[in-house]
N, C-alpha and C positions, 0 to 999 in steps of 0.2 A: 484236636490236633495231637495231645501228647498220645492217647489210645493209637491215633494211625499211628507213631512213631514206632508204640512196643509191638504192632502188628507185625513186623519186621522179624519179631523172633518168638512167632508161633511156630510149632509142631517140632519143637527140641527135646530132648528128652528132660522128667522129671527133676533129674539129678543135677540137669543145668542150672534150673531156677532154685535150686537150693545152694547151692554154688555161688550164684548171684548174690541172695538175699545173704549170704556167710559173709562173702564180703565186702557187702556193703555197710553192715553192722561193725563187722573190724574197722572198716575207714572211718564210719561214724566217729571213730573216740583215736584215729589216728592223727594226734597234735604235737608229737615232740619231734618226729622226725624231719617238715617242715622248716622247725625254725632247731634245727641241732647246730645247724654253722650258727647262729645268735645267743645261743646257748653257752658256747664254747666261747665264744668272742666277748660276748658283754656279761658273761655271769662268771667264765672262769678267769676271763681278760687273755685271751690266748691269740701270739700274732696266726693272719692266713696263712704264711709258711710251716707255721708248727700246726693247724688244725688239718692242714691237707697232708702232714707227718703220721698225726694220729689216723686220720681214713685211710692212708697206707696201712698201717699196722695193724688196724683192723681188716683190712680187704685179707691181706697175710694169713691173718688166723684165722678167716672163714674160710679159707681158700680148702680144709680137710674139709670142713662139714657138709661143703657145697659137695663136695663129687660124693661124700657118706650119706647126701640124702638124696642122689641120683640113684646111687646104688641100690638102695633101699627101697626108693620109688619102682623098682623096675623086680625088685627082689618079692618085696612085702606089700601087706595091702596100705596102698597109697591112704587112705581112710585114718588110718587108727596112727598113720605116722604124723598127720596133720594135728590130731586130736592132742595126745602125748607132748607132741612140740609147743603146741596151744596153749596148753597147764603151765609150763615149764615158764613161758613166756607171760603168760597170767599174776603169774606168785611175783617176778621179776617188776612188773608196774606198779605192782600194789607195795612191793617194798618201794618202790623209787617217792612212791605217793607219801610215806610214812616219815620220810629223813629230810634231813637238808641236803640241799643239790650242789654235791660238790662233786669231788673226781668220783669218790668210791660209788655214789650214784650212777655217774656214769657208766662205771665200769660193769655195774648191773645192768643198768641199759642196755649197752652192750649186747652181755650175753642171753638177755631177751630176743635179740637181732639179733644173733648165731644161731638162736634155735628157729626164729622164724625163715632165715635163710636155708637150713635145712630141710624143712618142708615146702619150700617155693616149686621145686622139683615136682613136688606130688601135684601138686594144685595145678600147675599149669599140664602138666601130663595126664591128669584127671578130665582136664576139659577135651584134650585131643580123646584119650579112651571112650568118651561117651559122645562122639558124635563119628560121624564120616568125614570125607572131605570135600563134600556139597556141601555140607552145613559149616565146617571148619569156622570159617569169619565169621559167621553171625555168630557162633558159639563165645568163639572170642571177644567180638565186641559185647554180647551180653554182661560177659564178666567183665570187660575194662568199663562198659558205665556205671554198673553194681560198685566196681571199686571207687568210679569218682561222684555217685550219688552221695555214698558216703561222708565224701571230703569235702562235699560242698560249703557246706558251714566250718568245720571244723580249725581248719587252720585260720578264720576269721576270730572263733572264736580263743584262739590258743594264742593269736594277737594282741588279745585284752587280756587274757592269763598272764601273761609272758611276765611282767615285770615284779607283780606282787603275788600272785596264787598259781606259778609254775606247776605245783604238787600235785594239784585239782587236775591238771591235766593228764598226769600220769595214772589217777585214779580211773578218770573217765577212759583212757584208753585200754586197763586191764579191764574194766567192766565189760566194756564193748565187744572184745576178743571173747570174752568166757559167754556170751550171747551168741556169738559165731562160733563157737566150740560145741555147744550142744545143741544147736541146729544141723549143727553135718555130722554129730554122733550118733542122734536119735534119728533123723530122717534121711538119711543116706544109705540103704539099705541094699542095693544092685549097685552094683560095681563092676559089671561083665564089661568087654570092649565092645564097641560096634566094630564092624568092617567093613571097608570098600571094596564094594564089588568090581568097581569099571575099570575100564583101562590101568587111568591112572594111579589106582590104588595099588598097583603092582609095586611101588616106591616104598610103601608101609610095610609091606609083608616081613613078617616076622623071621627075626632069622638066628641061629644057636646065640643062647645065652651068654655062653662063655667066651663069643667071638668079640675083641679086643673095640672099643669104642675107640680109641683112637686111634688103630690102624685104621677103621673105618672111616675116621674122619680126613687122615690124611690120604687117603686114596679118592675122596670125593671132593673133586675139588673147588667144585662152587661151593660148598656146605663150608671148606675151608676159606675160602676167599670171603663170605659171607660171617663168617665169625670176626675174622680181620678188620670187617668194615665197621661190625656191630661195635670193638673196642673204640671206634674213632667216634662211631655214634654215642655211646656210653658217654665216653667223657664229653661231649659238646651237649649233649643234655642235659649233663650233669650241673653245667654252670650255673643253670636257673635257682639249684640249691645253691650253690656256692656263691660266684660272681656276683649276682643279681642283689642277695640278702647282704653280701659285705659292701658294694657299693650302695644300696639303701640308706644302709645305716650311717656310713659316711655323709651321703649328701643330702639325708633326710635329719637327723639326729635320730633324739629318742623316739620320734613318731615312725622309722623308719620301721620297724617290726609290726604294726598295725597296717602299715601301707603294703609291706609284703604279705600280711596276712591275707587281705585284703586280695591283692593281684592273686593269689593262691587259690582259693574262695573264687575268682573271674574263672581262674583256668577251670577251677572243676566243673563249675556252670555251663560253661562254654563248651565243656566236654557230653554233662548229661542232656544241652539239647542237639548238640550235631552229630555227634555219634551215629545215632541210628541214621541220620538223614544222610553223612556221608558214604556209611554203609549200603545202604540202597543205592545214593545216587552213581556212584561210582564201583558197582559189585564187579564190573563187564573189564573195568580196568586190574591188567597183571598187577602183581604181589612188588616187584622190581619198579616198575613205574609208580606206584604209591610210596615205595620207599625214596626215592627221586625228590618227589614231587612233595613227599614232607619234609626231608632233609634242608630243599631250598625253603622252605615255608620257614621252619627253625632258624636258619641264618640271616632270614631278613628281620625276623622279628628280633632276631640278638643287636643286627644293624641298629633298627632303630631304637632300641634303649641306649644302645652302649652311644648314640649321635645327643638323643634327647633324655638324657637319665632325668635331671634338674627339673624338665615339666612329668608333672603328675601325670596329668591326661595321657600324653606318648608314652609312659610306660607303662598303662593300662592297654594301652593300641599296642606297643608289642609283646604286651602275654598274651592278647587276642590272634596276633598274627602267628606265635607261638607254638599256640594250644592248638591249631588247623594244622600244623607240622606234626604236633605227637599223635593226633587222632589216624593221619595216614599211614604212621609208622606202625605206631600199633595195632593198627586194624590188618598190617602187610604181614608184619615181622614173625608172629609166632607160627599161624597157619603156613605159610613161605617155608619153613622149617619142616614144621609135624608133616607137611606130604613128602618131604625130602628124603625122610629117615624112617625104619624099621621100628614098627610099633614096642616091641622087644627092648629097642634103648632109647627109648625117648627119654626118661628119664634122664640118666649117663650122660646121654650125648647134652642135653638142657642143663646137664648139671656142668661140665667142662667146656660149653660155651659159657656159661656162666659165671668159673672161675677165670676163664679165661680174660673176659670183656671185664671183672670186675679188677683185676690183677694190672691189667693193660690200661687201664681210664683210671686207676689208682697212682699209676707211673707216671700218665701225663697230667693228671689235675696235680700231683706233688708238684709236676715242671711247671703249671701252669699257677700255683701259689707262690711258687720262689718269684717267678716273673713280676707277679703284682707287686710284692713287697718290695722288688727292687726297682722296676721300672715302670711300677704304678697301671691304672686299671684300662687307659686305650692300648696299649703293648699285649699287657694278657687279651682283651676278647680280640685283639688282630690275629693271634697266636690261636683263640680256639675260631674265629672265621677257617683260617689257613685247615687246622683241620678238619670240619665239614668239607670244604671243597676239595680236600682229599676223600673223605668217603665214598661222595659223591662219584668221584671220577672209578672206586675200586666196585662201587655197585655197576657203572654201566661196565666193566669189564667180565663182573658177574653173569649182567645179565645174556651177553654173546654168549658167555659157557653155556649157561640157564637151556638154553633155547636147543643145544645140539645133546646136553646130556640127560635132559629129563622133558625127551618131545613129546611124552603121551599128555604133558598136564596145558600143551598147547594144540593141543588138537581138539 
């Protein structure tokens, strides 16, 4: 069975399954970012109003690096920007593994996450450069199961860490990176673009350098209406880190970090067996309809934790119900884009949707921490339902655009 599933993404180019295998090795040892809202809360003792202050402040200061590793991405070779940020981001874990975890740890943390934000640009505009846009999603989904093969253990494991041997963690995460660092230094060798020949590829064609990414974006206007929606999705996704982990620990106690470890560890399982299966089964359904059709999958499954948090079991059932919402998104969202936009700024444009959605879900998760603290935990997830079913409504407006301004990709 698993063999049919990886059958799904034969005949890709070399450079994907290196890709793949990079980061799934990063995910391997990815366990602080998981439980960073637990982190902050039960080791610095910090309320949810002041920890969603701090993820402001940081969304703030990555907000240069983001659009400096767009530019970059579209400037220099995507390859060696990854590499450099990698190191950068390497030395950053192994100190955090070395000290006591207090702010200044943090604060290195941190800027380990500014430089891996940096290179996010490259990686994902690397996957678009080496495929077409017949292969686009399976490209994609290769890489988003490689990223949750990875996870699959990890944040279980970072569960049992969490209270007495936090540092172990940080150590296993720089290792894991410097393993994905010289697997795409040494075997990454062709970096050329593929091209689309068909119709539809007419959408990618490259066009002058110097031409302004966001006049471009504001003349396209489902590409803008579609960034718009991405903020509201951002933050309603977002809560699983936030929401989910601060009411655990409320209603769970101390076991409550183990039990989210735990739901974390379901989702990524649940991600590396349906993945490929939803990919297949649903290849024939638009990019617009998958984004739909996970958004509601997301807000039911928030439904039923935020009704049944207190039983164990129903909140195992809605990260299952969850994780079938991110698999569609994911599988829609990136591809949905890369044929929208001019191979020439993928980068730029990936990188100011990115500060963008990160800036805008850093505004409303601030609004949506004041909330809790003040009118407690059914008020906020009422507050983020309210905005999915905003999304929702800004996608199907999308998708009318969708249909009359980019007709070669429905033909």
């Amino acid at each position: 069975m698993f063999s049919n599933l990886l059958s799904e993404y034969k005949g890709l180019r070399r450079e994907l399954y290196i890709l793949f295998i990079g980061r799934m090795m990063t995910n391997m040892g990815s366990m602080i970012w998981p439980m960073f809202t637990l982190i902050l809360s039960k080791k610095l003792g910090l309320s949810a109003g002041t920890i969603a202050t701090y993820m402001l402040i940081f969304s703030i200061v990555a907000l240069p690096m983001n659009l400096i590793g767009g530019k970059l991405a579209d400037k220099y070779s995507k390859k060696n920007i990854i590499v450099i940020c990698d190191v950068v981001s390497i030395a950053s874990y192994i100190y955090c593994s070395l000290v006591e975890i207090n702010f200044r740890a943090i604060v290195v943390f941190a800027a380990a996450s500014l430089f891996q934000t940096i290179e996010w640009p490259s990686y994902d505009a690397l996957v678009a450069d080496f495929t077409s846009g017949a292969d686009r999603e399976r490209a994609y989904s290769l890489s988003y199961l490689g990223a949750n093969l990875g996870l699959v253990l990890s944040p279980s494991i970072a569960g049992f860490l969490f209270n007495e041997h936090l540092n172990l963690a940080f150590l296993i995460n720089g290792i894991s990176i410097a393993i994905s660092t010289v697997l795409i230094a040494f075997l990454i060798k062709d970096t050329h673009k593929e091209t689309d020949e068909s119709a539809s590829g007419i959408y990618e064609q490259e066009i002058e350098f110097g031409t302004s990414s966001v006049k471009y974006i504001l003349e396209h206007r489902v590409i803008l209406i579609y960034i718009i929606a991405c903020v509201f999705a951002n933050v309603v996704y977002d809560m699983w880190n936030y929401l989910m982990p601060l009411d655990m620990g409320f209603v769970h106690g101390d076991s409550g970090s183990v039990l989210y470890g735990t739901m974390t560890s379901l989702n990524c399982i649940e991600v590396v067996i349906f993945t490929a299966l939803i990919t297949k089964w649903f290849r024939k359904m638009r990019d617009t309809n998958k984004m739909v059709a996970g958004e509601g999958l997301i807000l039911l499954g928030y439904a039923i934790f935020m009704i049944f948090m207190k039983n164990i079991f129903m909140c195992y059932l809605s990260i299952f119900v969850f994780t079938l919402g991110e698999i569609f998104n994911t599988l829609a969202s990136s591809p949905f884009l890369t044929r929208r936009i001019p191979s020439s700024h993928r980068g730029r444009i990936m990188a100011i949707m990115g500060v963008s959605v990160s800036m805008g879900a850093a505004l409303l998760r601030n609004l949506v921490g004041s909330i809790y603290d003040a009118k407690g935990s059914l008020t906020a997830w009422i507050v983020v339902l309210t905005l999915g079913v905003t999304e929702i409504a800004l996608l199907a407006v999308m998708k009318s655009m969708d249909k009359k301004d980019y007709d070669e990709l429905y033909k």
